[in-house]
GULOFI-196085 format. One line per field, with one value per residue (C-alpha): residue number from 1; residue in three letters; x, y, z. Coordinates in steps of 0.1 Angstrom, whole numbers, plus 5000, padded with zeros to 4 digits. Example, Ala and Ser with C-alpha at 12.3 -4.5 7.8 and 13.67 -1.06 7.14 Angstrom:
n = 1,2
res = ALA,SER
u = 5123,5137
v = 4955,4989
w = 5078,5071
END
This chain:
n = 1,2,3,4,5,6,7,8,9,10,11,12,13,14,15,16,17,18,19,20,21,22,23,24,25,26,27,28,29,30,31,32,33,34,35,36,37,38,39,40,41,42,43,44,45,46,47,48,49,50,51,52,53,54,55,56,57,58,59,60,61,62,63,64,65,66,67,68,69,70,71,72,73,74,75,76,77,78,79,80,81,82,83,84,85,86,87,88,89,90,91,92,93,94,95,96,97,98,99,100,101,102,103,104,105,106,107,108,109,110,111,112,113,114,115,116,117,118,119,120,121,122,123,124,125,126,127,128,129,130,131,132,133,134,135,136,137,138,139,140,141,142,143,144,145,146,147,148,149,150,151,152,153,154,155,156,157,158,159,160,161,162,163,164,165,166,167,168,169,170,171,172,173,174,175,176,177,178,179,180,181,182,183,184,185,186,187,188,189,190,191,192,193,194,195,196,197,198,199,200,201,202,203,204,205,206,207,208,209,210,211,212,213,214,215,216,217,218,219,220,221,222,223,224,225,226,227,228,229,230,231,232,233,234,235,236,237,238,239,240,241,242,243,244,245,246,247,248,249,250,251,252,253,254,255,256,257,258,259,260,261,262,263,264,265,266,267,268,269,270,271,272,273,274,275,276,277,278,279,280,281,282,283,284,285,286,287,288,289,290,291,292,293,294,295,296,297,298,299,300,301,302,303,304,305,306,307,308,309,310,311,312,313,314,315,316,317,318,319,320,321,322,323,324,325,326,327,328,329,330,331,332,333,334,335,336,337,338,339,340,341,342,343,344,345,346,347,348,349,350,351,352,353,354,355,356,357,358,359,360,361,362,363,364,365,366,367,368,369,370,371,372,373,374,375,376,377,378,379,380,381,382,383,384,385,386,387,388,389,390,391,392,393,394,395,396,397,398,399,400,401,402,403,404,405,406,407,408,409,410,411,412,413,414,415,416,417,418,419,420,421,422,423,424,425,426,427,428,429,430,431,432,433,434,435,436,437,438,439,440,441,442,443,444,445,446,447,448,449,450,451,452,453,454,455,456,457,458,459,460,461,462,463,464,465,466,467,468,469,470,471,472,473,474,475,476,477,478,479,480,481,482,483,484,485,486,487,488,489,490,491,492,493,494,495,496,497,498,499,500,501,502,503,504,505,506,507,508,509,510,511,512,513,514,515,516,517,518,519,520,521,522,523,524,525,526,527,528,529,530,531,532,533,534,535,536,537,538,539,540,541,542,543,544,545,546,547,548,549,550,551,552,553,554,555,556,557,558,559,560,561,562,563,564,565,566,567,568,569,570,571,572,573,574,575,576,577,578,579,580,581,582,583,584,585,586,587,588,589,590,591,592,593,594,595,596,597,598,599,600,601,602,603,604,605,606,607,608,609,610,611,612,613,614,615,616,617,618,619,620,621,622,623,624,625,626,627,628,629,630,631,632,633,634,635
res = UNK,UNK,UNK,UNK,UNK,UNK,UNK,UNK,UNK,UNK,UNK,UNK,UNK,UNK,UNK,UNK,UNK,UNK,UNK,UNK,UNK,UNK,UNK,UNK,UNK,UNK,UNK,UNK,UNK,UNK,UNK,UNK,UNK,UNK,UNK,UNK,UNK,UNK,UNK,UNK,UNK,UNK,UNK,UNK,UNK,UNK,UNK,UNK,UNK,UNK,UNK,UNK,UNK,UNK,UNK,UNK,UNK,UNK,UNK,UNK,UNK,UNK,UNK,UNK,UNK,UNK,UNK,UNK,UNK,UNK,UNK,UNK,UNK,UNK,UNK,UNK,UNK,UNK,UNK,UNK,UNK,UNK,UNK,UNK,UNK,UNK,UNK,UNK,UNK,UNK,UNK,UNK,UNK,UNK,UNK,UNK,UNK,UNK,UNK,UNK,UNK,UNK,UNK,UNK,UNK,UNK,UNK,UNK,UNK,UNK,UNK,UNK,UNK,UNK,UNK,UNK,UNK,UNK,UNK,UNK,UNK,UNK,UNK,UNK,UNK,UNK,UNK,UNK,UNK,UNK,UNK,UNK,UNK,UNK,UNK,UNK,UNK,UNK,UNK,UNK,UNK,UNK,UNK,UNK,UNK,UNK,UNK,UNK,UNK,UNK,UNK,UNK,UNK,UNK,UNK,UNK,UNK,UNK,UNK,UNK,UNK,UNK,UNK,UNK,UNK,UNK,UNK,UNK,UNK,UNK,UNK,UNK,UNK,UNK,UNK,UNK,UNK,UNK,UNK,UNK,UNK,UNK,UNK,UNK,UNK,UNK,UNK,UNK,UNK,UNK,UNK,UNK,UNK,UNK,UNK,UNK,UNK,UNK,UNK,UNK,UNK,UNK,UNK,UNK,UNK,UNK,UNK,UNK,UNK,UNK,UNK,UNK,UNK,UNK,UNK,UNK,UNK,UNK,UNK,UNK,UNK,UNK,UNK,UNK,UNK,UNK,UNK,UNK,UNK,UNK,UNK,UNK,UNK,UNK,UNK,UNK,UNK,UNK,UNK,UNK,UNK,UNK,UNK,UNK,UNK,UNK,UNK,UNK,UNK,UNK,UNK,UNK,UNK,UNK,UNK,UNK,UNK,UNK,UNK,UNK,UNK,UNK,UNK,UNK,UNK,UNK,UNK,UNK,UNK,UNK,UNK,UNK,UNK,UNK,UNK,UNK,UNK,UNK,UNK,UNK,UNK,UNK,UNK,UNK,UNK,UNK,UNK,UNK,UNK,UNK,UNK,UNK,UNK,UNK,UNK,UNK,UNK,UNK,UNK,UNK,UNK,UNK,UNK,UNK,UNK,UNK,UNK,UNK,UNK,UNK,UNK,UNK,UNK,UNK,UNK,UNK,UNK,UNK,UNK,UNK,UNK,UNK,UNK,UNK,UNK,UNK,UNK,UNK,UNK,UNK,UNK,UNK,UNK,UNK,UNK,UNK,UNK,UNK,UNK,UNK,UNK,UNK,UNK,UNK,UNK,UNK,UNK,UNK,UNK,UNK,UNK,UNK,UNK,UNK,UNK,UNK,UNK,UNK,UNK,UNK,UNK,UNK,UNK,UNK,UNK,UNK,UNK,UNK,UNK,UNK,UNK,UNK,UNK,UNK,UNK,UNK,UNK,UNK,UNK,UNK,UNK,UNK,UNK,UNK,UNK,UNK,UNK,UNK,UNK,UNK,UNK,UNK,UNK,UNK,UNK,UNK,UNK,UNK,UNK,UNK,UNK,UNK,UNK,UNK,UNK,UNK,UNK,UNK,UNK,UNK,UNK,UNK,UNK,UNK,UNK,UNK,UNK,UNK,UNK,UNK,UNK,UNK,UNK,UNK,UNK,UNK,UNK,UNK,UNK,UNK,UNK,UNK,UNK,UNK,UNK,UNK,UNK,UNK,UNK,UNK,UNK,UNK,UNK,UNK,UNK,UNK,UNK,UNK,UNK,UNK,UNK,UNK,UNK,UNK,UNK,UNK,UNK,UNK,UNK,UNK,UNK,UNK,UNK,UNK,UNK,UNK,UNK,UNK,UNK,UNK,UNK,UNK,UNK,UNK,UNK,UNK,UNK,UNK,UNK,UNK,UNK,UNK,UNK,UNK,UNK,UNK,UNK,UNK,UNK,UNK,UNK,UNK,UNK,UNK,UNK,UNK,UNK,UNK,UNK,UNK,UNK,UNK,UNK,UNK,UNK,UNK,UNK,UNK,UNK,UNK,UNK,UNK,UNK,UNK,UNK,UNK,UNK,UNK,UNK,UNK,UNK,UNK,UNK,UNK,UNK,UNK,UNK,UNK,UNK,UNK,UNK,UNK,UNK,UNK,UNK,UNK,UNK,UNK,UNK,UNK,UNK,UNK,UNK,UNK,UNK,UNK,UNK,UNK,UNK,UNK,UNK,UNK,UNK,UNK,UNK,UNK,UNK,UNK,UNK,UNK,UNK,UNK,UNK,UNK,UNK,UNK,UNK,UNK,UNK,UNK,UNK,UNK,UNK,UNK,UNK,UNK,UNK,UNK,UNK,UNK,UNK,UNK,UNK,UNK,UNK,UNK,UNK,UNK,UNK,UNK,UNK,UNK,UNK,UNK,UNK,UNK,UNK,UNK,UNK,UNK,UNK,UNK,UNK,UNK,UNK,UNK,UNK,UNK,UNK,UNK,UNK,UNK,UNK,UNK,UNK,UNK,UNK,UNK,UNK,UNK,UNK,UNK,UNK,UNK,UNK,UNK,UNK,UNK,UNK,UNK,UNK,UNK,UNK,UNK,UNK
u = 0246,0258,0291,0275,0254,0287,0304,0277,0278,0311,0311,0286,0301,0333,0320,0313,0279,0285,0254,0278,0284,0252,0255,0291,0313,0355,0380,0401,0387,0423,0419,0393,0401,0389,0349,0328,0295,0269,0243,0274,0299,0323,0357,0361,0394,0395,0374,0337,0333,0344,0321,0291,0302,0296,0265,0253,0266,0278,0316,0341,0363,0336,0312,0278,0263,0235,0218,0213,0180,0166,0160,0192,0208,0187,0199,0237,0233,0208,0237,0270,0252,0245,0278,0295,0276,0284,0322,0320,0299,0327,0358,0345,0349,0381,0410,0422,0430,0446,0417,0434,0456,0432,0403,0365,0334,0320,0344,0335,0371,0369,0396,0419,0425,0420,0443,0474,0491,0493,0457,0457,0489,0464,0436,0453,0480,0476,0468,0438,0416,0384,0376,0403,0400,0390,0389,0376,0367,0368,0348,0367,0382,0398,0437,0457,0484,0519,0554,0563,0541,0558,0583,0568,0538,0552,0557,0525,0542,0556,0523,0506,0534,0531,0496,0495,0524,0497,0518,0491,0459,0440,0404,0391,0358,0351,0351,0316,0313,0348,0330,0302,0328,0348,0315,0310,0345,0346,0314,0326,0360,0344,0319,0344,0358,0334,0326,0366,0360,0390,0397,0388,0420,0435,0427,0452,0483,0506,0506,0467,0464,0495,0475,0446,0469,0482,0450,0442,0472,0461,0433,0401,0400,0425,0421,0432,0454,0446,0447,0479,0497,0484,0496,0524,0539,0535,0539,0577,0585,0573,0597,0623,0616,0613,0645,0661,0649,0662,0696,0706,0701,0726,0750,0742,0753,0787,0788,0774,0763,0727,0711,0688,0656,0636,0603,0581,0544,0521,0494,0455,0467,0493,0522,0554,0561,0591,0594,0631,0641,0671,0675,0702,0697,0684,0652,0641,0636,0618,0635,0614,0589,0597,0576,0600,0575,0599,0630,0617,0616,0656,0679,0704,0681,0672,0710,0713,0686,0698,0736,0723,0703,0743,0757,0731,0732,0770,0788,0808,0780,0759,0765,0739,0706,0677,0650,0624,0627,0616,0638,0652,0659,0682,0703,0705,0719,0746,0757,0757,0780,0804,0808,0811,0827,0822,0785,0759,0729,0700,0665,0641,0634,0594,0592,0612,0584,0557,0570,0573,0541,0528,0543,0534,0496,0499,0504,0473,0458,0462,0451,0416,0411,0417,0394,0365,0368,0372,0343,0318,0332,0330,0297,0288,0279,0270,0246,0225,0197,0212,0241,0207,0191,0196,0203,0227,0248,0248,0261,0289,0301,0304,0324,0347,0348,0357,0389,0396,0431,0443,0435,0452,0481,0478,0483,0511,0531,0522,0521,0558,0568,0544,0555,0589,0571,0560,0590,0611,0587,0589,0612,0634,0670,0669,0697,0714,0680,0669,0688,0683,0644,0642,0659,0633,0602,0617,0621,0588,0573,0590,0582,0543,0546,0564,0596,0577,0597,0570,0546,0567,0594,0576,0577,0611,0622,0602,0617,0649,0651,0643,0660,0694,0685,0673,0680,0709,0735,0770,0757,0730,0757,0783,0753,0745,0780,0790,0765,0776,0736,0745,0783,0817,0800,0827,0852,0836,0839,0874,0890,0864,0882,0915,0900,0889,0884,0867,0843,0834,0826,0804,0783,0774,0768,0746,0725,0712,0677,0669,0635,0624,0587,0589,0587,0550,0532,0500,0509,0478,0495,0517,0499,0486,0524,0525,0486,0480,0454,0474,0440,0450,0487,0517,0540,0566,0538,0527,0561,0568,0533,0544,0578,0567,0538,0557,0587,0567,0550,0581,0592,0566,0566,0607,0594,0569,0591,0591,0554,0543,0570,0551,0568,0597,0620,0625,0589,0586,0593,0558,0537,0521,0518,0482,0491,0522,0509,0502,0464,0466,0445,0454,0466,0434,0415,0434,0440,0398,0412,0438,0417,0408,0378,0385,0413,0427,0428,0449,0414,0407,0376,0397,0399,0366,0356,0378,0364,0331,0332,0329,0362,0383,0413,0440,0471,0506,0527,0553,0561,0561,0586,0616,0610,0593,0625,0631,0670,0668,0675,0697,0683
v = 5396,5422,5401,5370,5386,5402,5366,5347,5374,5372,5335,5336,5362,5343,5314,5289,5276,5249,5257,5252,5285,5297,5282,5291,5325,5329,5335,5353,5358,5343,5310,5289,5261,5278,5281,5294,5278,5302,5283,5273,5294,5261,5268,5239,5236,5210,5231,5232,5196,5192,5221,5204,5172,5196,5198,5173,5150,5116,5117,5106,5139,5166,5171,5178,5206,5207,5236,5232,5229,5199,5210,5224,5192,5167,5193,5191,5153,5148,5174,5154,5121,5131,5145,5116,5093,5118,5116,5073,5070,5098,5077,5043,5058,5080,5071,5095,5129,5150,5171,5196,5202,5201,5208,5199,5216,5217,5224,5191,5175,5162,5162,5151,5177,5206,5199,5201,5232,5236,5239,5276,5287,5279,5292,5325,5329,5355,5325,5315,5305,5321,5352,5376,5363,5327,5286,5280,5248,5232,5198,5165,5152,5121,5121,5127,5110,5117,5102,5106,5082,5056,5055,5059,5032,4997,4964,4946,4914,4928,4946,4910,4893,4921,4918,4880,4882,4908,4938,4959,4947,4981,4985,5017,5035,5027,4987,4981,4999,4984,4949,4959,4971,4940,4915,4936,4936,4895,4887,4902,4886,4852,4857,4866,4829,4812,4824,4818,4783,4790,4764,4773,4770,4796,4817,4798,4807,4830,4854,4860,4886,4908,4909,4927,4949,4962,4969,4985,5010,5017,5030,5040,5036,5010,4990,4957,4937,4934,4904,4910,4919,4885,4868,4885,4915,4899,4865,4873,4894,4867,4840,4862,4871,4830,4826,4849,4834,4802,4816,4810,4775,4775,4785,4758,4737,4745,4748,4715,4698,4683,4657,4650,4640,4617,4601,4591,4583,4573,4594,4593,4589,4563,4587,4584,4617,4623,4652,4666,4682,4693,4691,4707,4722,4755,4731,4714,4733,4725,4718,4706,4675,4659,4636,4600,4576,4569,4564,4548,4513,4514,4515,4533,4554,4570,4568,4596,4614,4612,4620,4652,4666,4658,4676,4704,4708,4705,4672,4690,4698,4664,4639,4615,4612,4597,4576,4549,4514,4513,4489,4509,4534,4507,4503,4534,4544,4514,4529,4563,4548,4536,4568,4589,4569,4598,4604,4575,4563,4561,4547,4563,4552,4563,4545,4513,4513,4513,4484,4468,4476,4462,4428,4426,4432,4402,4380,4357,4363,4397,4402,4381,4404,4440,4433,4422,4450,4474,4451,4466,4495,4505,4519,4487,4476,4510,4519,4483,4485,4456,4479,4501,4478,4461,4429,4442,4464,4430,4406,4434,4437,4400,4395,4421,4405,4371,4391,4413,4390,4400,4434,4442,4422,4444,4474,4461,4456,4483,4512,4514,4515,4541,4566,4556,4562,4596,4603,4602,4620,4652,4680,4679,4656,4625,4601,4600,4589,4560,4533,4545,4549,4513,4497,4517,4504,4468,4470,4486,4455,4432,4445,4449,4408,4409,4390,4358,4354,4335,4362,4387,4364,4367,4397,4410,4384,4405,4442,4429,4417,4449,4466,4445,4453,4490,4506,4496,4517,4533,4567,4558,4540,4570,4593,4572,4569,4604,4620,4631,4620,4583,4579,4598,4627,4635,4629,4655,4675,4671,4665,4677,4709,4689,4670,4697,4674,4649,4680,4692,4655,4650,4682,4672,4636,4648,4677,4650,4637,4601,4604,4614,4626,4661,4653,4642,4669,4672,4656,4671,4706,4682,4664,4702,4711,4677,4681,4695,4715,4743,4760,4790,4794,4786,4756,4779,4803,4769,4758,4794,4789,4756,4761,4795,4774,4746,4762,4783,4752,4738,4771,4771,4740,4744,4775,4755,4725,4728,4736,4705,4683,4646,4627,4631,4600,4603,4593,4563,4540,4548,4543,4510,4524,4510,4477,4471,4478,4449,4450,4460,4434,4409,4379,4381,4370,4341,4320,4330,4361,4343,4315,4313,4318,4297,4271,4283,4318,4338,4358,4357,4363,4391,4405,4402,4416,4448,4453,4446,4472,4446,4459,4492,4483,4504,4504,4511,4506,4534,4518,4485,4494,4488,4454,4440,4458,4436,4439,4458,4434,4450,4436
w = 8984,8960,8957,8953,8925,8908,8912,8891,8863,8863,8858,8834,8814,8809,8794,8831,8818,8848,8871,8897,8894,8905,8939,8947,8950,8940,8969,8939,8907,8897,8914,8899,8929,8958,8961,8989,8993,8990,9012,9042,9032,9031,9017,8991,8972,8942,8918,8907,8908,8940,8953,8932,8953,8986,8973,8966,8994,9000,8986,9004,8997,9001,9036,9022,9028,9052,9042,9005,8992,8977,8947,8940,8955,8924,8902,8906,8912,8876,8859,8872,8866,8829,8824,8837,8811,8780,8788,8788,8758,8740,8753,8734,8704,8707,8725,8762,8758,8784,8796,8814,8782,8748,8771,8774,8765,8803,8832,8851,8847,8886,8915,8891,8868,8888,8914,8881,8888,8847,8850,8867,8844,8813,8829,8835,8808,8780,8749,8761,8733,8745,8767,8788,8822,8825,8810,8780,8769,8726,8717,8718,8696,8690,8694,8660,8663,8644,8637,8672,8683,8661,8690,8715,8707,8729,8710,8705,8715,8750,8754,8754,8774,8799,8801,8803,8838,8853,8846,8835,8848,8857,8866,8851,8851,8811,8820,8818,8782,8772,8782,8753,8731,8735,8727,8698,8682,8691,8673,8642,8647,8650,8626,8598,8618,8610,8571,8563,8576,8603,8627,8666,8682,8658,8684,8709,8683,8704,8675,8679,8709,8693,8661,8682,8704,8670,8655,8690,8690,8652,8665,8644,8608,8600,8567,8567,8546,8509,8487,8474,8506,8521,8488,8476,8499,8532,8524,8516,8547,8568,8547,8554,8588,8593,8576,8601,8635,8614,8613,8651,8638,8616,8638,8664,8636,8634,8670,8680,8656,8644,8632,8599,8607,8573,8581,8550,8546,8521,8514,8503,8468,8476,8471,8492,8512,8529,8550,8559,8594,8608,8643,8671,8706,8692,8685,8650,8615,8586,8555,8530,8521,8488,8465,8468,8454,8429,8452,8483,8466,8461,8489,8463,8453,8491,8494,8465,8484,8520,8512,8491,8520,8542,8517,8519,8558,8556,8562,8590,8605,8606,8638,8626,8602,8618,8598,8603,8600,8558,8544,8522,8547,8569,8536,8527,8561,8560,8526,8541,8571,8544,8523,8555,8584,8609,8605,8623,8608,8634,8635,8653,8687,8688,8654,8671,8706,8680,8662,8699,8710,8677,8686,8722,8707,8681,8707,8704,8738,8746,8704,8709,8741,8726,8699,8722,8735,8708,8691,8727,8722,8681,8662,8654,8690,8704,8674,8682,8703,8721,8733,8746,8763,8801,8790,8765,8787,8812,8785,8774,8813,8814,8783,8795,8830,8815,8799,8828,8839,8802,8804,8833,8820,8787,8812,8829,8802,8781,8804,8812,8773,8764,8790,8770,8736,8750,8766,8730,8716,8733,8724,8745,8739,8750,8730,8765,8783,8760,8777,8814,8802,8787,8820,8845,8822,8823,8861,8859,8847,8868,8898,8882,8885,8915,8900,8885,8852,8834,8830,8812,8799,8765,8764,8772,8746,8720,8737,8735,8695,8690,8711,8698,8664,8660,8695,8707,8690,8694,8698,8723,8743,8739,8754,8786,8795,8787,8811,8844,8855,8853,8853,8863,8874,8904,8875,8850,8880,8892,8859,8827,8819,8815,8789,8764,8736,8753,8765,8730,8721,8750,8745,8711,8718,8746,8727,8699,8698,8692,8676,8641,8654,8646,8608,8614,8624,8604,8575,8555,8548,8529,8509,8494,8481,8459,8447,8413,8420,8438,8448,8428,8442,8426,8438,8449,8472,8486,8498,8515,8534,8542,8553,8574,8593,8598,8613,8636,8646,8656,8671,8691,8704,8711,8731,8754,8755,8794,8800,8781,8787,8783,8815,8839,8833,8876,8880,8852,8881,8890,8860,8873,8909,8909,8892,8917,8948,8974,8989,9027,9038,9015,9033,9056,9034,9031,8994,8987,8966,8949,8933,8891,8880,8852,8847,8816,8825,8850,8862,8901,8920,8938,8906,8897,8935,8927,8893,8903,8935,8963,8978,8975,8965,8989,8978,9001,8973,8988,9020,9008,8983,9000,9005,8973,8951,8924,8914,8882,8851,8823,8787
END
């Protein structure tokens, strides 16, 4: 008992002010691990919080002792349970220290720590901050940190990437107070949000999450960005910083080739904007948009403009320049054909399906149709109180019924081309996969109308004036034939590096793109550079945001080009699956299905029976495909 008495004195007179103590004797006054229960006499090792543990019971790593009172028992378990919530509410607001290094103002540093064999050397080395003999303890304090840490502190941009792949998902004990922390840093974020007016997806921008890991590793106290560095300072690192990822670019030029992309637009104010692209397998980059009211009503004029931007780009460098369809546009090109004889003018093939698409819906039936049903489904019929009524809903299903023969027709002819449309307007190149995608959607559509020539001869005569006119080009027809995909691939194989020439041309035939959409994305930001209210920036500050959002737009969408890839050309064959498939039980129902509603129109009553719910249509249109194969027609 003596002992016991001289232990707690001890303890108490070297600074432990954990009531641990009182309940618990030293092996060796030099080994703070090993503690003898004073109520069991249990040898624990791990420290005083493991010999609280002991007391307290109900820890996996410490048998509870049976003979401690209950009193003594609340006490510990009141003390580690108040201790424990001290040390959380101090960690939201500081960032992890090493305990067992700076130290802690109580000794309940856990299993942990203890165990650390640096623990005992600091414990019982001469340069102890406190007393002679034992642990001392200072307040926390938050982590200063110094110029070491600038290289030691991980890339904002890997730390999200790393985070995002699951590398460095780890549950901790602060989650539950990092949750509140987290609400309360993301309602101030969206609050500033929503006073600045910014747009919700900004939040979806890739560069969003490193902007918060770098605040993070800042830690407390950061100041943000002031006017001037967002106006001035910044705003020219980040041209130049654009400038550079732009220079990989460049040498893809050289290398391979590119193509200028041109599409104009008139604007609000009825101005002509033309927007200027270079494209090449490194992706597309943003040159500049230019005010050409005055020269898009000359073909001479967009000549001067277009044979500038050659000599800009380089005119080794340029394969082709894409444009729309603009009449001034197709003479500029043939004038640009005939100054340079080795460069292609080529109009763009999204720009080419619109214009077919257009056609097909000016023909007079499948016109009066669409706009019957845009007319049920517009304001003006939805805002009636006929459109909210019984009767009202009835009458709109029947006039739709009555056109349902054309609608369907409208699908089956449509659907193919706009997986084409989508197709070309992806990111990835596709000058190679225009003709192969144009003959799958025209086989697409005859097998939709199982063969019968009269139902779509119209409209392959109106696919294939365009398609003689503005799609079917040299450089379209050098790309199909050049890839391996669709011809001489066992040759390429056998005999390609023997033809080294003939290799070089083929790669940069085959890298080109045959669509100018990348020059119309969110034409608005444009119609800012060319305003004369320059909302307090100068012209030239406008064209740097300009060209840095733009070209990180296009970055980005370069970068995701395989996550958001529109359509697989392999699968086009299948875009009228529903449309081409043969009923199961068709023929049993003998010639009833197959009958017109109304003379004049193409509308059955098995139409009308599908539409209407009478019969689930089930489709085999996979194992009837062998046999209703339509040989594919080349137009």
């Amino acid at each position: 008992m003596d002992n016991e008495s001289e232990t707690q004195v001890d303890s108490s007179a070297s600074g432990r002010r954990d009531p641990g103590w009182k309940y618990g004797r030293l092996v060796n006054e030099k080994d703070l691990n090993t503690i003898i229960c004073i109520f069991c006499d249990k040898v624990t090792k791990g420290g005083i919080y493991r010999h609280k543990q002991h007391l307290v019971g109900g820890y996996r790593n410490a048998k509870k002792c049976r003979k401690c009172p209950e009193h003594v028992r609340e006490e510990m378990e009141e003390y580690m349970s108040s201790k424990k919530n001290q040390k959380e509410q101090m960690n939201m607001g500081s960032e992890y220290v090493n305990e067992d290094l700076f130290g802690l103002e109580d000794e309940d540093i856990g299993e942990e720590i203890n165990s650390r064999t640096n623990v005992t050397n600091i414990s019982s080395g001469g340069s102890n901050r406190g007393g002679s003999g034992g642990r001392t303890f200072s307040s926390k304090k938050p982590r200063q940190k110094g110029p070491m840490d600038h290289f030691f502190t991980p890339n904002a941009e890997m730390v999200v990437q790393n985070q995002r792949s699951g590398k460095m998902n780890q549950t901790t004990i602060n989650d539950a107070y990092k949750k509140e922390a987290r609400e309360r840093a993301c309602t101030l974020i969206t609050r500033w949000m929503y006073e600045a007016a910014i747009p919700f997806n900004a939040v979806t921008y890739p560069s969003f999450q490193p902007m918060i890991e770098a605040i993070g590793q800042y830690g407390v106290g950061m100041k943000g960005p002031t006017f001037h560095e967002v106006r001035v300072t910044n705003l020219k690192k980040e041209l130049a910083l654009t400038k550079d990822l732009m220079k990989d670019h460049m040498v893809e030029w050289g290398k391979n080739g590119c193509s200028i992309m041109s599409d104009g637009w008139t604007d609000r104010k009825e101005r002509t904007l033309v927007n200027f692209l270079v494209n090449c397998s490194k992706g597309t980059m943003f040159m500049q948009s230019i005010d050409a009211s005055s020269m898009i009503k000359t073909g001479e004029k967009m000549f001067e403009l277009l044979d500038k931007w050659v000599e800009q780009v380089g005119e080794e460098n340029v394969i082709q320049v894409i444009t729309d369809n603009h009449s001034s546009y197709v003479m500029a090109g043939r004038l640009l054909e005939l100054k340079r004889p080795h460069l292609y003018w080529t109009p763009c093939a999204a720009h080419c399906l619109d214009l077919m698409l257009e056609d097909i819906g000016k023909l007079p039936n499948i016109k009066r149709t669409l706009e019957r049903a845009i007319s049920l489904n517009g304001s003006d019929w939805s805002d009636s109180k006929w459109a909210k009524e019984q009767k009202g809903k009835t009458i709109a299903n029947i006039v739709l019924m009555l056109h349902f023969g054309t609608l369907l027709f409208c699908l089956k002819v449509s659907g193919p081309l706009v997986r084409v449309l989508r197709l070309v307007d992806g990111e990835k190149k596709l000058l190679w996969d225009i003709y192969e995608a144009m003959n799958r959607a025209k086989d697409a559509i005859v097998r939709s109308f199982n063969g019968n020539e009269e139902k779509y001869k119209e409209i392959f005569n109106i696919i294939d004036k365009r398609w003689e006119i503005q799609l079917h080009r040299p450089l379209h027809a050098a790309g199909y034939f050049l890839n391996p995909e669709f011809f001489y691939a066992e040759w390429w194989a056998a005999y390609g590096a023997s033809a080294p020439n003939l290799q070089k041309f083929a790669m940069k035939v085959l890298n080109l793109t045959c669509s100018a959409s990348g020059c119309e994305r969110n034409w608005s930001i444009f119609e800012n550079i060319h305003s004369k209210r320059r909302n307090r920036l100068d012209h030239q500050r406008l064209n740097d945001l300009v060209y840095i959002k733009y070209n990180r737009a296009l970055k980005r969408r370069y970068n995701e080009r395989n996550t958001i890839d529109p359509i697989s050309l392999k699968d086009i064959d299948d875009s009228n699956e529903w449309l081409i498939g043969r009923m199961e039980d068709e023929d049993s129902h003998g010639g009833a299905q197959d009958d017109f509603v109304f003379d004049d129109d193409n509308l059955t009553w098995g139409d009308v029976s599908r539409a209407a719910g009478a019969e689930e249509a089930r489709f085999d249109t996979r194992a009837r495909a062998s046999s209703s194969i339509i040989p594919p027609t080349r137009g």
